[in-house]
N, C-alpha and C positions, 0 to 999 in steps of 0.2 A: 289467254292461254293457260289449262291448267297446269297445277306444279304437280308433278307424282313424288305420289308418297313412297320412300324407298326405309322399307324395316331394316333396322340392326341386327347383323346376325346376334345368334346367342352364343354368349361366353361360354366354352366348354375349354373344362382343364387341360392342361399337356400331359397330365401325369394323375394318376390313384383313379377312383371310381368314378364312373358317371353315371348319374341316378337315371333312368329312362322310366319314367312314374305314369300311372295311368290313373285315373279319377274311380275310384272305390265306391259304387253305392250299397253294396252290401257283401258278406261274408268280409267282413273287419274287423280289427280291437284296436285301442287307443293303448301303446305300452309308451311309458315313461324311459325318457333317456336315460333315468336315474339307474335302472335296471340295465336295459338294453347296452350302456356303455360305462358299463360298474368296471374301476379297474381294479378293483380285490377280490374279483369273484371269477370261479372259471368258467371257459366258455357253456362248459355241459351245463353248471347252476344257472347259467344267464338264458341262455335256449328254456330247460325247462320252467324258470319262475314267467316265460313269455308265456308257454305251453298254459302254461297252469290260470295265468290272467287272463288267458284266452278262453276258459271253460266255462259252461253254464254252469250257475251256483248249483251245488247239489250233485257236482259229480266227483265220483270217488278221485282220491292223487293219492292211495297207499302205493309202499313200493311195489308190491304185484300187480297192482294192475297198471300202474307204467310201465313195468319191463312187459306187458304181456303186447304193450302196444310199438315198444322202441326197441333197439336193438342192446340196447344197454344192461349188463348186470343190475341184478340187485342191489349189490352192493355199490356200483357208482353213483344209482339214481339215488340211494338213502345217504352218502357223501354228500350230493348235490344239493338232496333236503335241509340240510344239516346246514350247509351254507349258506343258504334263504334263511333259516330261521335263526341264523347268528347274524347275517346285517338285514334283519328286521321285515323283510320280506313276508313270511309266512310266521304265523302264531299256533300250537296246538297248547289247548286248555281240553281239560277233565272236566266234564259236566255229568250229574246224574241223570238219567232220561226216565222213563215210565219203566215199570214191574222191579225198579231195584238195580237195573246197568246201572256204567258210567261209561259215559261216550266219549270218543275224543273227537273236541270241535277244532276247525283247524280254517284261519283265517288267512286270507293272500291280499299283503297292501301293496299298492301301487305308488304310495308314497309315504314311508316311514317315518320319515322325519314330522311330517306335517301330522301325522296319524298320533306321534308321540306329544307332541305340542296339544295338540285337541284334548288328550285325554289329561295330561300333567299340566293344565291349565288351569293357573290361581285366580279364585276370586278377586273382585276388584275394590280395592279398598275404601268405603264410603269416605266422603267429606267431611271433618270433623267440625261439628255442632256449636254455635255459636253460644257459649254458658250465660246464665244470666247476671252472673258479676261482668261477663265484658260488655254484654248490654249497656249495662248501667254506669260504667265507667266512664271516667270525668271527659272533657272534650278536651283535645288537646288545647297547650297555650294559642295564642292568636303568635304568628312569624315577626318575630323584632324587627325585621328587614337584616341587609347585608350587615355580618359583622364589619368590626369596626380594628382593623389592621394597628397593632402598636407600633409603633419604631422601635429596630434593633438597636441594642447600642452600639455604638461606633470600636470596630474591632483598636487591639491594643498594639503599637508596632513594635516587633520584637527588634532590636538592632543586631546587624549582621553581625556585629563581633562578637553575639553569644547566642550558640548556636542551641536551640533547643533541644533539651535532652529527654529522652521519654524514658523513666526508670521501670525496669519488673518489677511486677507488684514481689510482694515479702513469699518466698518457699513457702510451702507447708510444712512444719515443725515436725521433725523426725521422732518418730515413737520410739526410745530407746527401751527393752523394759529395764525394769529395776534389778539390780545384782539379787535381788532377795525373791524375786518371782519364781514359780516351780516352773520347771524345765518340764516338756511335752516328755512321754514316755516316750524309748525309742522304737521301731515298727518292730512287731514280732520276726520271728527267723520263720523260713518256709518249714512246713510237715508235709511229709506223705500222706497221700489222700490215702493209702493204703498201703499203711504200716505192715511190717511183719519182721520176723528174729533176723532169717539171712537177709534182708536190705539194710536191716541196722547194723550188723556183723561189716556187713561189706564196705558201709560209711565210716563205719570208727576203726575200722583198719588202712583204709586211705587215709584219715586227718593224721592218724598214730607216723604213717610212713611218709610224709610231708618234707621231715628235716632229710631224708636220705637224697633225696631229689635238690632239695633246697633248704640248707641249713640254717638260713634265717629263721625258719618255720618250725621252729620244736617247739612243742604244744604241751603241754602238761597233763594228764590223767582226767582231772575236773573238765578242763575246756575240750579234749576230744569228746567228754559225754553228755556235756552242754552242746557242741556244734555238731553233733553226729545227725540230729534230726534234718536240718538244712541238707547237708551234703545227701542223706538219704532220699530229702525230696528233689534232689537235680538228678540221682542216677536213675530215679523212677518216672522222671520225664524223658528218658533216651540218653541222656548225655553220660558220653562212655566215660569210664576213670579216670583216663588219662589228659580228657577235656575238661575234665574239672581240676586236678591238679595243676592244668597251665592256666585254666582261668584264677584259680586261687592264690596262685605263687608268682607272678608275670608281673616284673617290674617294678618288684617292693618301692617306699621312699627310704629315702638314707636320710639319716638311721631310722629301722624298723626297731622302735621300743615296744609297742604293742602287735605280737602277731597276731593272737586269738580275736583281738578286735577288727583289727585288717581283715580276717577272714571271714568272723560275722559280719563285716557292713558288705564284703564282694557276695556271698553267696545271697544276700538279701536285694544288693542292686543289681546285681547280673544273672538275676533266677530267670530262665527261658524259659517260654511259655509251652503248658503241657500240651502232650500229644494231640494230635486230633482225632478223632473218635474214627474207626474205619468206616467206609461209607458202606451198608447192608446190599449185598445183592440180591435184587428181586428174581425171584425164581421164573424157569420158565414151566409153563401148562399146553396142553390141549384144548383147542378149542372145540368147545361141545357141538357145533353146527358144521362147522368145515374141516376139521384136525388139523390145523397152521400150528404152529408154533406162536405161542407170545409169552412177552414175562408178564406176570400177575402175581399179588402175594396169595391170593385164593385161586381154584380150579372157576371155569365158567368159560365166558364165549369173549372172542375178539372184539377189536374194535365194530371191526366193519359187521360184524353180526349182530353185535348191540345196536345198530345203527339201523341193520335190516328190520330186525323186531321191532326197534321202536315205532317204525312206520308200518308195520303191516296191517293187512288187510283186514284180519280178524274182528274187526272196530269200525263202525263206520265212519267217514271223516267228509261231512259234508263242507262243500266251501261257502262260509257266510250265511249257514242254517241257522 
């Protein structure tokens, strides 16, 4: 009796696409998943870089005559370009051709990575040459056979009633210097990066009015025109008067014998860092091809028309000529 043969159905999904595929003998291209399901590229650059591996070498991809074919701007299809040739997809190179051009050649790979490999692919480093001293060097000894194991000596027993001590080794000997060594100079006092009469005026009349606020703080004539540069370089960093005077005067020690030194070492430890430079705003222009509005520090054309230009037609751009 025969046994009948019963096929398994075929697995089809519950859910997303189901591929319904017919066997291809011609009108086909072979496109890389690499492209086809690139997740940093948008649909529009992924569609056209298929568009583009799809075409007989030698036929034009300027932006004109893709828009003349798709329904797409100008300025999307040259975005799109722009895409392919930043993850490596399409190459345009400057060649000179006959009578004195320069043509732009414009390459489409189908696989980048491997395309960059081939080209950035280091020679192989030969085997180094056997010199004529090693030649000739001696043969080694003949093998003694197995080493011959010593006996340890027989450990010492320490008795438990004295408990081994592990000492730190000796400090490192502290460098004191000598009472007779010269003492490091002390750090300069801040300057104005740009000095002038009323910012001086304005510091030596703060340090002079110091004791009215805080009487510990009376200065003498000499030390307001020694310390007048410091306090002139804090009010020319922003810092108003009267934040310098509380940073100056804030919490003397008991007893303050030295004020004018007090006040040189805070205006030197607590000098806040100067302004920040204001960031330049770039002006806005016209663009010479579409009149958008953009910033640019020079007049000329947009993005997207830099974009357009650089792909245009005017040039021939064969593919893989």
């Amino acid at each position: 009796m025969d046994t009948k043969q019963v096929s398994a159905p075929s697995r089809v999904p519950s859910s997303g696409v189901v591929h319904i595929n017919i066997r291809l003998t011609d009108g086909y291209s072979i496109i890389s998943n690499r492209l086809s399901q690139h997740r940093d590229m948008s649909l529009l650059a992924i569609g056209l870089g298929t568009h583009i591996q799809s075409l007989p070498a030698g036929r034009r991809i300027g932006v004109k005559a893709l828009a003349a074919v798709f329904p797409e701007s100008e300025a999307r299809i040259a975005a799109a370009l722009r895409e392919l040739e930043h993850h490596g997809f399409l190459r345009r190179t400057r060649e000179r051709v006959q009578g004195g051009r320069v043509a732009t050649r414009t390459e489409s790979y189908n696989h980048p990575e491997a395309a960059t490999r081939r080209a950035g692919a280091a020679p192989v480093t030969p085997a180094i040459p056997v010199t004529p001293a090693a030649a000739t060097a001696p043969a080694p000894a003949p093998d003694p056979g197995p080493p011959v194991r010593e006996a340890s000596p027989a450990p010492v027993p320490v008795p438990a009633s004295e408990p081994l001590v592990v000492r730190d080794p000796d400090p490192a000997p502290r460098l004191v210097p000598s009472p007779a060594a010269p003492k490091p100079p002390p750090p300069p006092l801040p300057f104005p990066r740009r000095p002038s009469a009323p910012l001086f005026d304005e510091a030596a009349r703060l340090l002079a009015g110091l004791q009215v606020s805080a009487p510990l703080f009376a200065l003498s004539e000499v030390d307001v025109e020694r310390l007048t540069p410091g306090v002139a370089a804090w009010l020319e960093r922003g810092v108003r008067p009267d934040a310098v005077r509380v940073a100056l005067t804030d919490d003397p020690p008991v007893p303050l014998r030295h004020p004018a030194k007090l006040v040189r070492h805070r205006l030197i430890a607590l000098l806040p860092p100067p302004v920040p430079a204001p960031v330049p705003v770039v002006p806005l222009q016209n663009c010479d091809d579409c009149d958008r509005a953009f910033r640019s520090p020079v007049p000329g054309c947009c993005g997207e028309c830099r974009d357009v230009r650089a792909y245009a037609d005017d040039e021939p751009c064969p593919l893989g000529a």
